[in-house]
Structure formats: structure tokens, C-alpha cells
N, C-alpha and C positions, 0 to 999 in steps of 0.2 A: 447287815450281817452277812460273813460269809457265806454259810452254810444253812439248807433248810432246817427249820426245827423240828422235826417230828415229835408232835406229840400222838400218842396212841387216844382213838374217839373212845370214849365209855358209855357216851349214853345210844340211843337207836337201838336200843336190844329189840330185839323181833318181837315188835308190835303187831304186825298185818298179822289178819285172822288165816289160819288155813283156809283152803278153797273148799266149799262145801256144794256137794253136787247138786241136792235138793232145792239152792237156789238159783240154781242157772246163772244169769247173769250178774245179781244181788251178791255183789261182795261188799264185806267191807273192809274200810277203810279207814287206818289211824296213823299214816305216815309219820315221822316225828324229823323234823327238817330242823338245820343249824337256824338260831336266831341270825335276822336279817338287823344289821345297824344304820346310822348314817353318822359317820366323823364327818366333821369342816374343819378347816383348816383357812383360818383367817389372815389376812394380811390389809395393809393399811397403803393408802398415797397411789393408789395405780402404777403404773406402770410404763414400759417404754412396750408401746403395743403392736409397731411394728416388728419388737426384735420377739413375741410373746406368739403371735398366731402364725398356724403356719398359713402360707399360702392358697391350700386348698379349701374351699367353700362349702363342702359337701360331697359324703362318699365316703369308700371303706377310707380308712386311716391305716398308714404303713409307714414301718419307722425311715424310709427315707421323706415321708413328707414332716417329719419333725427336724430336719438338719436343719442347720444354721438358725433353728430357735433355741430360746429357751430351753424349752420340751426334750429337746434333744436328749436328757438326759434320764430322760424314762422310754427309751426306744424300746429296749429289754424286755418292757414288759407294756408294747403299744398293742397286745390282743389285749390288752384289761383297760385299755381307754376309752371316754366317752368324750370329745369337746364339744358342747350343746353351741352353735353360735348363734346370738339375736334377742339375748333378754338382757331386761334393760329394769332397773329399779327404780320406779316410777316417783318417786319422791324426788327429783335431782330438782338440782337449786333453782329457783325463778321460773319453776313448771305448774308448780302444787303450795308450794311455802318460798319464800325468801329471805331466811333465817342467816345459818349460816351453812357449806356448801357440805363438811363435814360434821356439822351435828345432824343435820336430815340425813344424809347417808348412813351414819351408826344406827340413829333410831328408827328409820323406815328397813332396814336392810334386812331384815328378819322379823320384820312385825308387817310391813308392808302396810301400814298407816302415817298417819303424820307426827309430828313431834308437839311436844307443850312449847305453848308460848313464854312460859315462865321461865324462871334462870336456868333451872334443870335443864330445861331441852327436851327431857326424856321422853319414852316413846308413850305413845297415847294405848298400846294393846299390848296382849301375848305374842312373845316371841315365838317364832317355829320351834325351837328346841324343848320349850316347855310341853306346847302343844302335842309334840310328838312324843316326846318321853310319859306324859301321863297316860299315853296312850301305849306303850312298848315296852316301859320299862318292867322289870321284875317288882310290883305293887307298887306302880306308877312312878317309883323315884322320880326325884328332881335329872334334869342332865348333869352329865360331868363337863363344866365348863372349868379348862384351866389356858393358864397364861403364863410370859413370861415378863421380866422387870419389874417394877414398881407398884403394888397392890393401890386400882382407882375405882371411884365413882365416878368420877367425868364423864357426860355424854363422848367426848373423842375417843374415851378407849370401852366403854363397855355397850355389847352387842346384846346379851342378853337380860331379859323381860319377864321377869315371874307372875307379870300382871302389868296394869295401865300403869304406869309411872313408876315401877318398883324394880328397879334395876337390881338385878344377876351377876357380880363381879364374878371374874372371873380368880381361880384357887392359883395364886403363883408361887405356892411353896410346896416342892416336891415333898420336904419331910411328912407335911402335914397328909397329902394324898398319900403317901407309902403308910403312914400309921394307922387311915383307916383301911387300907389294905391288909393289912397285916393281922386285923381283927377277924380276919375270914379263911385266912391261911393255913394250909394244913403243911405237915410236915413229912419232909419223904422228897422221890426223884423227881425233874420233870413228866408229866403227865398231859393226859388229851384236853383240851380247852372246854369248857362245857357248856352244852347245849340245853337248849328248853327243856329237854327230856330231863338232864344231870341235873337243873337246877331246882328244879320242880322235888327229885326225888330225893335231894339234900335238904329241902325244907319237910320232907318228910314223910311225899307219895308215895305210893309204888307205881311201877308202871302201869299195873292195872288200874289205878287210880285215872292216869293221865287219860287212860282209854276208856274211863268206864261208861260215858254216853253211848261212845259209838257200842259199847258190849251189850248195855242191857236194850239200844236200837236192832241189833242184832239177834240177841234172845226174843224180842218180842214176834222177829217172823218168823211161821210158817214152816217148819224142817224137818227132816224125817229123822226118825231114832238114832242113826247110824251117824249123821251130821253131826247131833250134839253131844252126841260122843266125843265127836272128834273137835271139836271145841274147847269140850271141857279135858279131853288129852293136852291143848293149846296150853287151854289156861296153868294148867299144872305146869307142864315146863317152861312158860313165862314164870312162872313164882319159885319153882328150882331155877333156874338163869340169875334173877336177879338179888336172891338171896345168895347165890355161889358167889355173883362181882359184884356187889351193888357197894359197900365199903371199901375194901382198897383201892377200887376203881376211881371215885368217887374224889378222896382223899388226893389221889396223882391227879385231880383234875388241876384244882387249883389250890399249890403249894409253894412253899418255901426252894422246892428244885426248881421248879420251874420258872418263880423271881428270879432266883439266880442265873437262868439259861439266858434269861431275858436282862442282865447285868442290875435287877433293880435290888441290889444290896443296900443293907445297913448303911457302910464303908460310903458306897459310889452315891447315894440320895444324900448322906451329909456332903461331901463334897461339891454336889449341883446344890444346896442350896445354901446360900450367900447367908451368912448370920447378920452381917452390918447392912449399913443404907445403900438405897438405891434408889437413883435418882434418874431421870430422863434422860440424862444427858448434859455433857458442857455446855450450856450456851450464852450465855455471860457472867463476867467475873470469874470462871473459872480455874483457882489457883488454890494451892495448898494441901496437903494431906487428906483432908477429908474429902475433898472433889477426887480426888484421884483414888480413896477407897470404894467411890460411892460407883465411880467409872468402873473400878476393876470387877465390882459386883455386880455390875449390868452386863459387863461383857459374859463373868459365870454364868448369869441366869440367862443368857440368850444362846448361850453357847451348849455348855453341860447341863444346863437346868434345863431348856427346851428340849434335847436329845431326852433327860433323862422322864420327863414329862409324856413322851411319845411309847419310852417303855412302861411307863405305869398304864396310861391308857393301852396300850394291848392285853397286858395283867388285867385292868378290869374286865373286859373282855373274853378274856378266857376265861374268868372266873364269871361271868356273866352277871358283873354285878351292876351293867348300866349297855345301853344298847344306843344312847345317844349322847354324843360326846363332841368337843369343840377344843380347838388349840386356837386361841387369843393371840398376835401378836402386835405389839403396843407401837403407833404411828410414831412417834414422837424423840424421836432418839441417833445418837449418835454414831453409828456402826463405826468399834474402832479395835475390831478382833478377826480372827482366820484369813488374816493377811491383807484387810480392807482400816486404812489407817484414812478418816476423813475429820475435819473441821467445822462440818455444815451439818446438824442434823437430818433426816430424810425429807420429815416435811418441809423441810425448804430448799433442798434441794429437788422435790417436787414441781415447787413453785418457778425453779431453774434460778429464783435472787439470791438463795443460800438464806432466805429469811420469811416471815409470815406476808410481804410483801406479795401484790398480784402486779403481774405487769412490768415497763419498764427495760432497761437492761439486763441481758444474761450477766446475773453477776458472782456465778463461780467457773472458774477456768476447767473445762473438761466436765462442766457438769454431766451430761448426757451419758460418758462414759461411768462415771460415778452413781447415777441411776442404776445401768446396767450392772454394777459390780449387787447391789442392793437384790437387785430380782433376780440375779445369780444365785446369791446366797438363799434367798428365799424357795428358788424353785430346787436349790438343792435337798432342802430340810423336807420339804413338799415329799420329794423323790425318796427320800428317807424313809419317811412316813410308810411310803407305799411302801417301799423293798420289804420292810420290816412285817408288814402284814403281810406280804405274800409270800414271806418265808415261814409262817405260821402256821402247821398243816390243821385242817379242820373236817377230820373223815377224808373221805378225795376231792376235800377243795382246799383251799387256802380261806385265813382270815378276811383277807383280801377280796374273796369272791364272794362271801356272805356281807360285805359292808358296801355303801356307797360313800366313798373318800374323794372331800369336794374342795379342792380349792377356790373359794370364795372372798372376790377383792373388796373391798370397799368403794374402790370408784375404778374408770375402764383406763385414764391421762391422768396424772396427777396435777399437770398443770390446766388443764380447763376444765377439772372437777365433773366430766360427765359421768353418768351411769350407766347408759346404754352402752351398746356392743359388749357386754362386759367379758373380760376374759376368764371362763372359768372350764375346768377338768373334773373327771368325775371319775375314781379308778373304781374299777370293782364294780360287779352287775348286781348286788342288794341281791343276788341268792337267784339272779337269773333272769330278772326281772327288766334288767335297762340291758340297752345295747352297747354291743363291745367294738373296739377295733375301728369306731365310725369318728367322722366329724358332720354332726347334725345342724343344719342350717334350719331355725326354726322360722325364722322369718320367709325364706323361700324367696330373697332376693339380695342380690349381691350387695354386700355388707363392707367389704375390704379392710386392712386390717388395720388402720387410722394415720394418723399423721404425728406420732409422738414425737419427732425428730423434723418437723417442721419448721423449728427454729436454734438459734443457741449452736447451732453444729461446729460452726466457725466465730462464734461470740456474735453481737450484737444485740438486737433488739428480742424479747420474746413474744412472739407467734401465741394466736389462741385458736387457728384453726389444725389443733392437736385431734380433734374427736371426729368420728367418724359419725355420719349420719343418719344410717340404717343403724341395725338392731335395734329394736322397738318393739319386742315383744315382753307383756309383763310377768317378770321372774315371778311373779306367784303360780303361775300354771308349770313349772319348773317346780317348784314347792309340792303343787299336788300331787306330781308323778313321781316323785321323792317318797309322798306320807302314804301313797297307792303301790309304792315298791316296797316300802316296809309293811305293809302288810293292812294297816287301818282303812278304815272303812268310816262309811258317813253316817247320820243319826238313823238311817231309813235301812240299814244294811247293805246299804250299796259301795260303789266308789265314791272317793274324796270328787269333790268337785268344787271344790271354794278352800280358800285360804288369803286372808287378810282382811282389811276393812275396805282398798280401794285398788284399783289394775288400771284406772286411766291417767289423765289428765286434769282432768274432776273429780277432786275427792269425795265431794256428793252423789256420783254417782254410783259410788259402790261397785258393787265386782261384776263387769260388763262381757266378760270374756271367761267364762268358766271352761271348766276340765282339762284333763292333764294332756301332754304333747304325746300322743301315739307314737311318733316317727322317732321318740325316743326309748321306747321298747322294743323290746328283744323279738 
């Protein structure tokens, strides 16, 4: 978007108690802070990872260390970056399981366990997304898991886990996410996005409601006449305040102006979403009318239906109707739109054959350029993503700075299916909580940024020493400082310090390496 959006905050109406003399130091306290999120943003087939990281290993991050990558194209806004380098998703092929190399990656990748033996594949636990939303969400919703093309159950395209084997497709039709939007809608201009405070007082609070432990903790100590005066002076004009705004304000939070600021129209959601088939992609037989409707509707739903996918999640979000959300994008497929005209699906062009094949000759002409045109396009959408929230005011921050927006790969080389080193970004400090502006070396030894381009450069033979060696730390200690930056807490009232069934090499041993990575906070 060009222009920031300003929406006006409605909720944080003056909570904190006046200062009262009688207790010296004993104040209290009922801050009301924007809800903390976390987006992923998913992507399939790895990557060309040298053209992906920058070169520096560790240290502040400044947008000349993202030239001539990828990245390059969120320099704009490299104070809101986080590159974590050195986790590694421990399930990778012939480590833990020797299945297949992309069904254990979908099903360990978010569950951080291993997969069923059975046809499924599917994952054996709860997914992070789940885990985290029953935990954040406004009465625990489900997450908003949406995607684009082809609506699957396949272990290859679905990430999320509502349970041991009970796979979470992901929502690929925009109409349908704008209609339950649309059931919350108020009608009027754009307005302030709303916060824990706003959503709370829409279900019905008031704000004395939101406050009233820390009030009646506060009535019960010790204060001289003159103090509870002036308390109860407090309390009256909190309840004149939010009886003068608490409706229209409320109303502007999340409305029909504000879809509209945000392009999610009627008009614009039927045109992202494809009414006919959609299918993966050409890959054999490909002829006649209905291949080439089923094409032209993939290229919509990847195109205008993922753009328009990106504005619905921000709408829920300022309507705060989910705080954990996930954009799907399906491995499997033909890029043949935004000036990328190709013959080979991704995943085999992954594989460098142009086919499910491993090994052998390079056998598409310019593959490696071809890759790169792929994670182009992906790190564009990525960049989207973020501009779009940080053009979202939220009080004096951006949407942006209250979320953690992760792009999250499925494997690190597409051709020798590792997990380690994985390339992944995290925009936005979850409300303050991670650090900004860095590239975090969690490993704390030189890592380098792999060998994607090791072979096929000039045709021949394909190379499998694509993958780099280091990074080997396991991404669920990543996870904890994630579900410890949104705010949750473990059964004891403490910090998260576990997530998944397993963090080694041996699945039996269960989680050998607890708590979150420090050197990734603020």
C-alpha cells in the first residue's frame, strides 16, 4: 500500500489508577497493551540459499547487508527484522524416520514429532498453531489457517494439526473467510483496529470490568480518606469516558470502511476467488479447455486470491477476531503468471530433473535461474505481507510491531531435502519482546550460507552437497520464545519451556534441550 493507514486507537482509555499518596510506593497497575500475534507465512521446496542469507553471521542487521539477496527487498523496513540463524527441524529424512523427505517435514514442522506409519503420514501431535491459539485466542478460537489453490488433505500440503492425526486444512477460498467477516462488521468509516481492551468491551465489559481485580486489590489496602476520594473521583470519570466513546468508537473499530481501506470488498473477494477447478498444475496430458481453465484459476488463486487472503487476515486482526494466523502455500505447482511462464512444476524443479526424480542429470535448461525466479516471487508476497502491516497504525505502533511475521520454509535446499540451517525471518517484535534490526546466530558457530548452486550451474550431473552442515539447533526452542513472546505461560506460572514431543536425534529421548533462546530477545 502506498500510504499509511491510520486508524484512530479506541480502546486504552485511562486505566491506570491515579497516584495516591497514602500509598507510597504501592501503585497500581492495569496497563491495557495491543494484543501480541504470531502470522507464518509458509512456503514449500526450499530454496537457492545462497542467493537467501546474507552473508553476515551475527550482529546488528542493516539494509546494506541484505543487497544482492533475496531480502533485499524489505531493506525499508530492516529496523523490524529478526534473521534467527541455526535451527534445524529435527525430523529431516534418515535422522528420526525414513519415510518420505517431504511428508516428515510437513508433519514434524509444527508438531515437532514424528509422522504415522500409516498412509496418512499424518503428524502424531498438536500443532504449534493450535497449541498457541487455545491459548491467545479471544475464547480460545481455532487459528486462522488459509491457503491458496487447490483445497487438500495430503500430508504434502497440510501443516496444521488439531490433534494426533487430525489434520487442519487450510481455508482457500477468500469468499468464504470475507462471509465470516462480514458477520462482525459494523458499518461506518475506517476506524482504530482493536485491541484486548476494545474486544473485551464489545463482548460486553466495561473497562472497569477489565480492571476490576487489580481495583478491588487496590481497595482492599490501607489508604487515608483523602486517597479514596480520589479513586473514587477516578472511577467516575472512567465510567463518564467510556460511556461518552465506548459506541461509536467501538463501531469504527472494525467495519465495513475500514474492509474497504483495506480493498476487501464484495466486488474484489468474488474476483480472487476462482468459482471453477483448480488443479496443481500441468503435469501430464495437459490439453484442452478444461486444463487451461483449471490453470487460469490457479494462477487467480495464487495471484489475487493470496494478495486478497493477506487483506482479510489483517481485517481479522484489527477486528481481533484471531491472534494466530497462517498463509499456506501449496508445493506442487506450476508458476505460470506475473511474468514467470515455466513448464516444470516447482517441486521438480527443486529436484533440478523437472520431475519427482532424485539424482542424475540436470534436466531442465536454466533450472537454477528458474528456482530463483520462484523465491523471487515468494519473497515478494512475504514483503507484501509485512509492508501491509506496517502500514496499519495500532496506537504508536504499527500492526507490524505487535505481531511476529515468520517466514517459515518447509526444508533449507530443495534438492537434498535438509532441515537444518533453515532460512527463516521474523518481522515485527510480538509487542517488543524479540529483537530488531539483528541477524541472531543461534548456534554460535559459523554456519555459511550452503551450497544451493553447487551443481546444474552449467548442466550436467546433480550435486547433493547443497546443504550446509551447521545449524543444528532444534527449532522448538524457536517455538518457545515465540509462545513466551506472545505472552503464555507454562502450567506452573512460569515461562514456556517445552514444546513438542522430541528436539534430538532420538525420538525417545524427548525434549533434551529446554527453554527459549535469550539472545533472541529484545
Amino acid at each position: 500500500m502506498k500510504r499509511r493507514i491510520f486508524l484512530r486507537g479506541a480502546g486504552g482509555v485511562a486505566v491506570a489508577a491515579p497516584f495516591l499518596g497514602s500509598l507510597g510506593a504501592k501503585t497500581a497497575k492495569a496497563a491495557v497493551a495491543a494484543p501480541t500475534r504470531l502470522v507464518v507465512f509458509f512456503t514449500h521446496n526450499g530454496c537457492l540459499t545462497n542467493r537467501w542469507f546474507p552473508q553476515k553471521e551475527d550482529g546488528p542487521l542493516s539494509a546494506s547487508d541484505l543487497e544482492g539477496t533475496y531480502l533485499s527487498v524489505l531493506s525499508d523496513v530492516v529496523d523490524r527484522l529478526l534473521i534467527p540463524r541455526g535451527f534445524r527441524s529435527m525430523n529431516q529424512y534418515a535422522t528420526v524416520q525414513t519415510i518420505d523427505p517431504h511428508d516428515q517435514a510437513m508433519g514434524s514442522k509444527l508438531t515437532c514429532a514424528t509422522i504415522s506409519t500409516e498412509r496418512s503420514r499424518y503428524a502424531t501431535a498438536e500443532s504449534l498453531d493450535h497449541v498457541i491459539a487455545r491459548a491467545i485466542n479471544p475464547n480460545g478460537a481455532s487459528p486462522l489457517v488459509l491457503g491458496v489453490g487447490a483445497s487438500s488433505t495430503s500430508i504434502k500440503e497440510v501443516l496444521s494439526f488439531s490433534g494426533p492425526e487430525e489434520p487442519f486444512p487450510a481455508n482457500v477460498n477468500p469468499q468464504t473467510v470475507y462471509t465470516q467477516l462480514t458477520g462482525i462488521l459494523t458499518s461506518g468509516g475506517g476506524g482504530p483496529p482493536m485491541g484486548e481492551a476494545d474486544f473485551r468491551l464489545k463482548l460486553g465489559q466495561s473497562a472497569i470490568d477489565i480492571v476490576r481485580e487489580d481495583l478491588d486489590s487496590l481497595r482492599r489496602l490501607k489508604m487515608s480518606s483523602a486517597d479514596k476520594e480520589r479513586l473514587q473521583q477516578w472511577l467516575d470519570l472512567l465510567r463518564d469516558t467510556e460511556n461518552g466513546m465506548m459506541d461509536p468508537e467501538l463501531a469504527a473499530a472494525c467495519s465495513t470502511g475500514t474492509a474497504m481501506t483495506l480493498g476487501a470488498t464484495a466486488e474484489a473477494v468474488a474476483e480472487a476467488s476462482p468459482a471453477g477447478p483448480i488443479t496443481p498444475g500441468c503435469l501430464v496430458n495437459c490439453i484442452g479447455p478444461a486444463q487451461g481453465e483449471a490453470d487460469n484459476n490457479l494462477a487467480t488463486s495464487f495471484t489475487k486470491g493470496g494478495d486478497m487472503m493477506m487483506n482479510l487476515m489483517a481485517l481479522s486482526m484489527i477486528c481481533d477476531v484471531n491472534r494466530m494466523l497462517m498463509l499456506v502455500y501449496p508445493g506442487y505447482v506450476k508458476f505460470n503468471w506475473d511474468g514467470i511462464n515455466h513448464t516444470h512444476e516447482h517441486h521438480g524443479l527443486s529436484h533440478r530433473t523437472g520431475d519427482a526424480s532424485v539424482g542424475g542429470a540436470c534436466g531442465v535448461e536454466g533450472v537454477l535461474d528458474k528456482i530463483a525466479e520462484i523465491d523471487t516471487w515468494y519473497t515478494s508476497k512475504y514483503a507484501k505481507l509485512v509492508h501491509l502491516l506496517e502500514s496499519i497504525s495500532e496506537g504508536e505502533t504499527s500492526l507490524l510491531d505487535n505481531t511476529a511475521t515468520m517466514w517459515l520454509p518447509e526444508l533449507s535446499d530443495g534438492n537434498s531435502h535438509n532441515t537444518n540451517n533453515l532460512p527463516i525471518v521474523i518481522a515485527g517484535s510480538a509487542g517488543g519482546y524479540l529483537k530488531q534490526s539483528a541477524i541472531v546466530n543461534v548456534e554460535q558457530a559459523m554456519i555459511g550460507v550452503g551450497n544451493s548452486e553447487s551443481s546444474c550451474q552449467n548442466g550436467g550431473q546433480i550435486g547433493f552437497n547443497t546443504g550446509s552442515n551447521g545449524g543444528n539447533v532444534p527449532i522448538n526452542k524457536l517455538y518457545v520464545t515465540l509462545m513466551n513472546a506472545l505472552g503464555m505461560t507454562a502450567d506452573d506460572g512460569g515461562p514456556v519451556r517445552e514444546f513438542g514431543v522430541f528436539d534430538s536425534n532420538n525420538a525417545d529421548a524427548g525434549i533434551t534441550n529446554p527453554g527459549e533462546v535469550a539472545e533472541l530477545k529484545a
